[in-house]
C-alpha positions as CSV (number, residue, x, y, z in Angstrom):
1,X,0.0,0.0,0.0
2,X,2.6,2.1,1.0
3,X,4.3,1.7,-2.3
4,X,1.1,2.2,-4.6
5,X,0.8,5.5,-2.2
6,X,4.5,6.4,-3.1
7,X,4.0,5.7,-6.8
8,X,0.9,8.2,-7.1
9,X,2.8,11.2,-5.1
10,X,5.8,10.5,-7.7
11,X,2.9,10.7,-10.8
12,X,1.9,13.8,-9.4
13,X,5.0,15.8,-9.1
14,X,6.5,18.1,-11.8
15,X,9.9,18.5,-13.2
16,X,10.7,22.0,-14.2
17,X,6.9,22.8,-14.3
18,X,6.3,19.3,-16.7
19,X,4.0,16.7,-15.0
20,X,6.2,13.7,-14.7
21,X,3.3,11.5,-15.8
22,X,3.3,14.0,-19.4
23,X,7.2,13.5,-19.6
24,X,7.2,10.0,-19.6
25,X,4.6,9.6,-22.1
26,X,6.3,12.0,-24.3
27,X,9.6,10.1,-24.0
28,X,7.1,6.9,-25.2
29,X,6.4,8.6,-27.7
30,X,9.8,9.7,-29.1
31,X,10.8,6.2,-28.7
32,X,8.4,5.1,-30.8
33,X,8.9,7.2,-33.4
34,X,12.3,6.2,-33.5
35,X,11.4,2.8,-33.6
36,X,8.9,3.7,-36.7
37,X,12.0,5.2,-38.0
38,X,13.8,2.0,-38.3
39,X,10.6,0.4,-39.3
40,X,10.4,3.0,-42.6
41,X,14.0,2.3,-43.2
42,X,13.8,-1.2,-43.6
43,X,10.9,-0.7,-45.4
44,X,12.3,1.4,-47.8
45,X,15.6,-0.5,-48.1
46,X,14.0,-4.7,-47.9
47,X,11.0,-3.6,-49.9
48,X,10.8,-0.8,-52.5
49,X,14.2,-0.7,-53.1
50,X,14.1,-4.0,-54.0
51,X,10.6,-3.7,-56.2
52,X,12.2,-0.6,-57.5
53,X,15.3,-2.6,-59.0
54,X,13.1,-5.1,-61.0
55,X,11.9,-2.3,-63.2
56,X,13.3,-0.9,-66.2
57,X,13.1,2.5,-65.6
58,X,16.0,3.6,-63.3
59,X,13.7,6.6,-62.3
60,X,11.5,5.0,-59.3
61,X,15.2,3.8,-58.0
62,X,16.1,7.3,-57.7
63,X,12.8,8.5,-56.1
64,X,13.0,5.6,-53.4
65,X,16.9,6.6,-53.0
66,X,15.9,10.4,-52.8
67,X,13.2,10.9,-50.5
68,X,14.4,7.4,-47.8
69,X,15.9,9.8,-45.5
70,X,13.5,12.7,-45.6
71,X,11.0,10.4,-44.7
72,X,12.4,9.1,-41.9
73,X,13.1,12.4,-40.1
74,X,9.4,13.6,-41.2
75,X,8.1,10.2,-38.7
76,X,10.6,11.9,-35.9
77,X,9.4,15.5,-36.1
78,X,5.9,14.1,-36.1
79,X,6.8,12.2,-32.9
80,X,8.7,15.3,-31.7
81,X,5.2,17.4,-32.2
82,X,3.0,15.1,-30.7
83,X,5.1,14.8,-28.0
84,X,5.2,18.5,-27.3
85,X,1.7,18.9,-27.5
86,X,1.5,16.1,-24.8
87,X,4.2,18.1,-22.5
88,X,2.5,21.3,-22.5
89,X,5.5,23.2,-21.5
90,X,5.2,26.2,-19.3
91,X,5.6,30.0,-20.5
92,X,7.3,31.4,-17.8
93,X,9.4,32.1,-16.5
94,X,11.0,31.3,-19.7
95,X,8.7,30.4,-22.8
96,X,9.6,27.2,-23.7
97,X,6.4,26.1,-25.3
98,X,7.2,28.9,-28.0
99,X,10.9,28.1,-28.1
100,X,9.8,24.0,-28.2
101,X,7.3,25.1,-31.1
102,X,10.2,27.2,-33.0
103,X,12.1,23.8,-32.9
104,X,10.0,21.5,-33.9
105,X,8.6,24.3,-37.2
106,X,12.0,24.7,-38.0
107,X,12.6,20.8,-38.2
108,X,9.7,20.6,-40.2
109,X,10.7,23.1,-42.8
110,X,14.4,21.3,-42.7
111,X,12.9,18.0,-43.8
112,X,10.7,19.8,-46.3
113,X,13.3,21.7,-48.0
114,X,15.5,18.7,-47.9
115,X,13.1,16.8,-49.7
116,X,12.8,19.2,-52.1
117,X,16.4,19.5,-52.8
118,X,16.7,16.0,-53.1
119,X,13.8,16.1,-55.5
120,X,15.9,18.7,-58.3
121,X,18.0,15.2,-58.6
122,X,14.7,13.6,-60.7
123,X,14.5,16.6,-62.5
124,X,18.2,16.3,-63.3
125,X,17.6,12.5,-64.3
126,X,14.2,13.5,-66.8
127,X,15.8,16.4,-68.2
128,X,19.5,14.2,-69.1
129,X,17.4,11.9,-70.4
130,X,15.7,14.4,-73.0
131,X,19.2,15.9,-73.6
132,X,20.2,12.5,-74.7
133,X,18.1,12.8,-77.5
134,X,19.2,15.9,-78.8
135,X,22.3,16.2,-81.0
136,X,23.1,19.9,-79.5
137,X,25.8,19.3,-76.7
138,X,24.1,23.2,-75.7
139,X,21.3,21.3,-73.5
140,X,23.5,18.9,-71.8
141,X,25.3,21.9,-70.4
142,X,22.3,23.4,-69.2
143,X,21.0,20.9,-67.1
144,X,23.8,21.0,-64.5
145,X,23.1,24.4,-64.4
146,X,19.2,24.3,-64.0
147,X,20.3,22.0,-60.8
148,X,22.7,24.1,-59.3
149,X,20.5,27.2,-59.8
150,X,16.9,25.4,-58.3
151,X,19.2,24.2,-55.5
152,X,20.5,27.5,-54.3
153,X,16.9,28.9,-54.7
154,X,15.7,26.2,-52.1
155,X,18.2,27.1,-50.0
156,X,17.7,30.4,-49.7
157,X,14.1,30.1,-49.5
158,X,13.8,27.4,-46.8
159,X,16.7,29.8,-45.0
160,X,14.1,32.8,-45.2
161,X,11.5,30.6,-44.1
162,X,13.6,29.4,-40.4
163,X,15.1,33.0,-40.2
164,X,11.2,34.2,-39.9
165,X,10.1,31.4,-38.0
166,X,12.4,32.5,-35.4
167,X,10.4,35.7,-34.9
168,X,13.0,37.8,-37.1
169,X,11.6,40.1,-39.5
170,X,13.5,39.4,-43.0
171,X,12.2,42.6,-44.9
172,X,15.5,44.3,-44.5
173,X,16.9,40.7,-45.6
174,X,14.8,41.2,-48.5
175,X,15.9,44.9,-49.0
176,X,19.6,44.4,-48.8
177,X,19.1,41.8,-51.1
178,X,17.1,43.6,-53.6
179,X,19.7,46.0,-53.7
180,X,22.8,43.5,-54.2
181,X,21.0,41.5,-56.4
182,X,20.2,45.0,-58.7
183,X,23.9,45.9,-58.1
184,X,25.1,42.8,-59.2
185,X,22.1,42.5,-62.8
186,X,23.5,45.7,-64.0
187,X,27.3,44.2,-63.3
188,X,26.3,41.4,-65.1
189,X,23.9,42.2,-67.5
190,X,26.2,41.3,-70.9
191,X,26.5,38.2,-69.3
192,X,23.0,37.4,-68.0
193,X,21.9,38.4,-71.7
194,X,24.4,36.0,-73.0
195,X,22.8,33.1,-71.2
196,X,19.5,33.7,-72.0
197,X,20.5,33.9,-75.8
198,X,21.7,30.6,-75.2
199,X,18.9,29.3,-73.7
200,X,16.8,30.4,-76.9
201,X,19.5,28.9,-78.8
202,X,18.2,25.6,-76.6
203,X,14.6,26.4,-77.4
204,X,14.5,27.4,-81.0
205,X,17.0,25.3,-82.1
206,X,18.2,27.9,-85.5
207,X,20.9,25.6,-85.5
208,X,23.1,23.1,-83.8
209,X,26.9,21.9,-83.9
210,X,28.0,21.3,-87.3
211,X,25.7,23.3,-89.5
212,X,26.8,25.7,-92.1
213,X,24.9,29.3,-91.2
214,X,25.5,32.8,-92.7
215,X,24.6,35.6,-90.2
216,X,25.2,39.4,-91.0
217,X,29.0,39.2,-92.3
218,X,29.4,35.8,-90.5
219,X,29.6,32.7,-92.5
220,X,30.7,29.0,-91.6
221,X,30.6,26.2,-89.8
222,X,29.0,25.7,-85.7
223,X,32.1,24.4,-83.7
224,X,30.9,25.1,-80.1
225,X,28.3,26.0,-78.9
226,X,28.7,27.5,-75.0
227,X,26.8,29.7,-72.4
228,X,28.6,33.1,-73.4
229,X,29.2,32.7,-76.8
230,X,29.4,30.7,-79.9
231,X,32.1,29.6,-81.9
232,X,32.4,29.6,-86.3
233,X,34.9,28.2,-88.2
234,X,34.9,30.1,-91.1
235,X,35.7,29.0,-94.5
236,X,38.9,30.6,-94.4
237,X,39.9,28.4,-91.4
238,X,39.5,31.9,-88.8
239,X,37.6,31.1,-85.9
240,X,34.5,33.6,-84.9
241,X,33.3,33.8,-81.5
242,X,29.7,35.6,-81.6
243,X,28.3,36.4,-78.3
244,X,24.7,34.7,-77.7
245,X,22.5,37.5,-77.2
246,X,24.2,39.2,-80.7
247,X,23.6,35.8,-82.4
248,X,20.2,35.7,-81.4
249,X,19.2,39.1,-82.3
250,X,20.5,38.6,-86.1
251,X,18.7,36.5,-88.9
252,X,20.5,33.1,-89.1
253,X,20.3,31.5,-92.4
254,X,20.9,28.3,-92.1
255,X,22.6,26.1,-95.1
256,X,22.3,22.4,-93.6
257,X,18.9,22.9,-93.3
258,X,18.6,22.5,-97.0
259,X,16.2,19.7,-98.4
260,X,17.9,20.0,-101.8
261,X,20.1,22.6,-103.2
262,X,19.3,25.1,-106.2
263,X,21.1,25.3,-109.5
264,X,19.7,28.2,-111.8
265,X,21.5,29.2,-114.9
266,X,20.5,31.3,-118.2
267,X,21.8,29.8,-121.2
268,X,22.4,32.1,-124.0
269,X,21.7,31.2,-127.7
270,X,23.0,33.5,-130.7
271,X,20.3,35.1,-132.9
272,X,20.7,33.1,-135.9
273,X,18.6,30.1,-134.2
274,X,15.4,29.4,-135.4
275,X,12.4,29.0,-133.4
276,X,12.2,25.1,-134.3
277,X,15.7,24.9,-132.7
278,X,14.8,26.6,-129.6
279,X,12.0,24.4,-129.1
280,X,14.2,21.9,-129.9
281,X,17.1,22.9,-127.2
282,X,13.9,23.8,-124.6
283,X,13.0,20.1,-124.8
284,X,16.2,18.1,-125.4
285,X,17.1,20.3,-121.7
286,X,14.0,18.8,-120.2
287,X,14.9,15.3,-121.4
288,X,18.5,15.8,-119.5
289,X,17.4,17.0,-116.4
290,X,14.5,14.0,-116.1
291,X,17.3,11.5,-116.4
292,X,20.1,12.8,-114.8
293,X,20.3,10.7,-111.5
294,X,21.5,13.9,-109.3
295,X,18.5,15.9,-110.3
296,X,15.6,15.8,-107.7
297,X,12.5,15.2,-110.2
298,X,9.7,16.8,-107.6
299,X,10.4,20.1,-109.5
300,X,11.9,22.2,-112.2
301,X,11.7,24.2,-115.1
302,X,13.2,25.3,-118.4
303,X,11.6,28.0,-120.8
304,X,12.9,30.4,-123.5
305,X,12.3,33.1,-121.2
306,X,14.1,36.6,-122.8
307,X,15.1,38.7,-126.0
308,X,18.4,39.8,-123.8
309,X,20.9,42.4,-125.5
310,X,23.3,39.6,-127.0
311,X,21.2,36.1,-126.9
312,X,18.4,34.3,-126.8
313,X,18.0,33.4,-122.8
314,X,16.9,30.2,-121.5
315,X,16.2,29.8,-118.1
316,X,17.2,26.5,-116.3
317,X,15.6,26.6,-112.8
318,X,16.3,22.9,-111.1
319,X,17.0,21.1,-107.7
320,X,19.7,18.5,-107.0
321,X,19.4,15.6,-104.7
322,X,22.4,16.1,-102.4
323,X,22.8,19.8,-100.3
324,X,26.3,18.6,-99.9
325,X,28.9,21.1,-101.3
326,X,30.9,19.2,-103.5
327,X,28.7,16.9,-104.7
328,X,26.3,19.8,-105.8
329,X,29.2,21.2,-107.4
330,X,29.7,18.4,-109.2
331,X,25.9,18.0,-110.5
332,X,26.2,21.5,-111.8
333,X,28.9,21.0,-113.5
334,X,27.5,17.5,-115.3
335,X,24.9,19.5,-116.0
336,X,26.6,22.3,-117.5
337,X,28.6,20.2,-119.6
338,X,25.7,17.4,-120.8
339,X,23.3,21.3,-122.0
340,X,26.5,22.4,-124.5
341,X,26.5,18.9,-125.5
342,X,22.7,19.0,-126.5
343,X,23.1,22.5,-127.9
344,X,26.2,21.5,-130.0
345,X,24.4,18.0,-131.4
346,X,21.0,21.0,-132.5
347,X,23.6,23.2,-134.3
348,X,23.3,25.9,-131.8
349,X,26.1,28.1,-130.7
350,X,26.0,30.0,-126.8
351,X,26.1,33.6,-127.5
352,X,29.0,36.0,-125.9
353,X,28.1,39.3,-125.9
354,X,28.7,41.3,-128.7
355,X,27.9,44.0,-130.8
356,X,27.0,44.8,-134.6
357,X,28.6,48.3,-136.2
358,X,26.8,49.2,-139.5
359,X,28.8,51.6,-141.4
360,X,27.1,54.2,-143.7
361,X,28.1,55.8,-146.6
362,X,28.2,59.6,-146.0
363,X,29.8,60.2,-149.0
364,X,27.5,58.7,-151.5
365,X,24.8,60.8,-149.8
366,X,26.3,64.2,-150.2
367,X,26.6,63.8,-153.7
368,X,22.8,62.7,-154.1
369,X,22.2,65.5,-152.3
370,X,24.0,68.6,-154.2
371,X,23.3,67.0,-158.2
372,X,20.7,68.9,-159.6
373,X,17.2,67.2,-160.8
């Protein structure tokens, strides 16, 4: 009896203001949700990580890998909180139900913000894998920095977050760093400009590494393409470097791009030919250019087009199969070569311009002129 009496008196004392009978089930508490702790961890480790390996997809590996630890400290700040609600901790003389509170909010926004930063790692994974598709090396740079750049911006937010949970104000946080971070945009601005020209190099994709483009002045062939600038190798073997947000301001005409490549000529036939023998050269052209093998036969024209000042013009307006530069070269030149042929085989000569001087006879009339009728 007399210990049943001594147990009660115990219950009903307090520790620091805390009902011992409160503390001890808070510690319960705690225990258990370290215990839970271990249960989740062996959980995550024995069971989905396990389920997570038998799939193709290496992205549900990552997630389980990711947000394991975050987890588990969410199950101890939920034990933490219960247990301070249990403990009712007194105010005074010091507050330590608002400094318990601060704690446990400021755990909480810990775990949250770690899981969050963890999370930028399957954003990372997605957004390699789309890079990986890509023939631009531009994207795979990129992604490193979208990672590093969401990172820092959880960091600083979940630091503004704890800095006002502790009961500091952060608007002159905010206006200090308003200022530095002005200060620092107009320090920067060429190069922040220069980044987001890249960026729309990403998005629009006007061209990627190894295409021939022509822009302004600039013409040659994509070497590099970084976060600053871009690199050409001209045709005259000088390297270019072109600052992003210049590039992107200029129109790009892009040469690789081509479907098929143009050849247009005017062939020029003396005067002496005969309109049989135009019609003749118009249709012996046609016939050449529908079975020439480097010709693309979707579309193309010839006509006897002009009167010009020294020939008779006809236009040859065709496409040939390969954009690449010396095999186009080549094509024309065939071409070239196969029309005098035609024209040589009709009796037809190409005109080279020229001009006709008639002389007249002044002489002859004078005299018709001063002999009397």
């Amino acid at each position: 009896m007399d210990t049943v009496t001594a147990l009660l008196e115990s219950i009903d004392q307090t520790i620091f203001g805390i009902h011992l009978t409160r503390l001890i089930i808070a510690m319960v508490i705690v225990f258990l949700a370290l215990i839970l702790k271990r249960v989740i961890a062996h959980i995550f480790t024995k069971s989905l990580s396990v389920a997570a390996e038998k799939t193709a997809s290496s992205f549900d590996d990552l997630l389980v890998k990711n947000i394991k630890k975050p987890a588990e400290l969410l199950v101890v700040v939920a034990g933490l909180y219960i247990a301070l609600i249990i403990l009712q901790l007194p105010s005074k003389p010091v507050d330590l139900a608002h400094l318990g509170q601060n704690i446990v909010q400021g755990l909480f926004m810990f775990n949250i913000a770690w899981g969050c930063y963890n999370m930028v790692s399957l954003l990372e994974h997605w957004l390699h894998h789309w890079a990986k598709k890509t023939e631009s090396t531009l994207d795979d740079h990129l992604v490193p920095f979208i990672r590093k750049t969401l990172r820092i911006f959880i960091v600083v937010l979940a630091f503004m977050f704890l800095v006002q949970n502790l009961g500091y104000s952060i608007s002159g946080l905010l206006a200090s760093l308003g200022l530095g971070g002005l200060a620092v945009a107009l320090a920067a601005k060429d190069s922040l400009s220069n980044i987001f020209g890249s960026i729309m190099i990403l998005l629009d994709r006007p061209f990627t590494i190894g295409d021939w483009i022509k822009a302004g002045d600039m013409e040659g062939v994509v070497e590099e393409i970084g976060f600053r600038s871009t690199r050409i190798r001209t045709f005259s073997k000088t390297m270019i470097t072109v600052p992003n947000s210049v590039l992107m301001n200029m129109s790009i005409d892009n040469f690789s791009q081509m479907p098929k490549r143009r050849i247009k000529l005017t062939v020029g036939v003396t005067y002496d030919a005969t309109p049989k023998q135009m019609r003749e050269a118009v249709a012996a052209i046609k016939q050449l250019l529908r079975e020439h093998p480097a010709i693309h036969q979707d579309f193309f024209l010839v006509n006897f087009t002009d009167f010009g000042a020294s020939s008779l013009d006809i236009m040859v307006y065709c496409f040939t199969t390969s954009t690449v530069w010396g095999e186009y070269l080549d094509a024309r030149e065939d071409v070239c070569l196969k029309i005098m042929e035609k024209l040589e085989e009709l009796g037809l000569e190409i005109a080279f311009p020229s001009q006709t001087l008639y002389l007249h006879d002044m002489d002859k009339e004078r005299d018709q002129a001063v002999t009397p009728s």
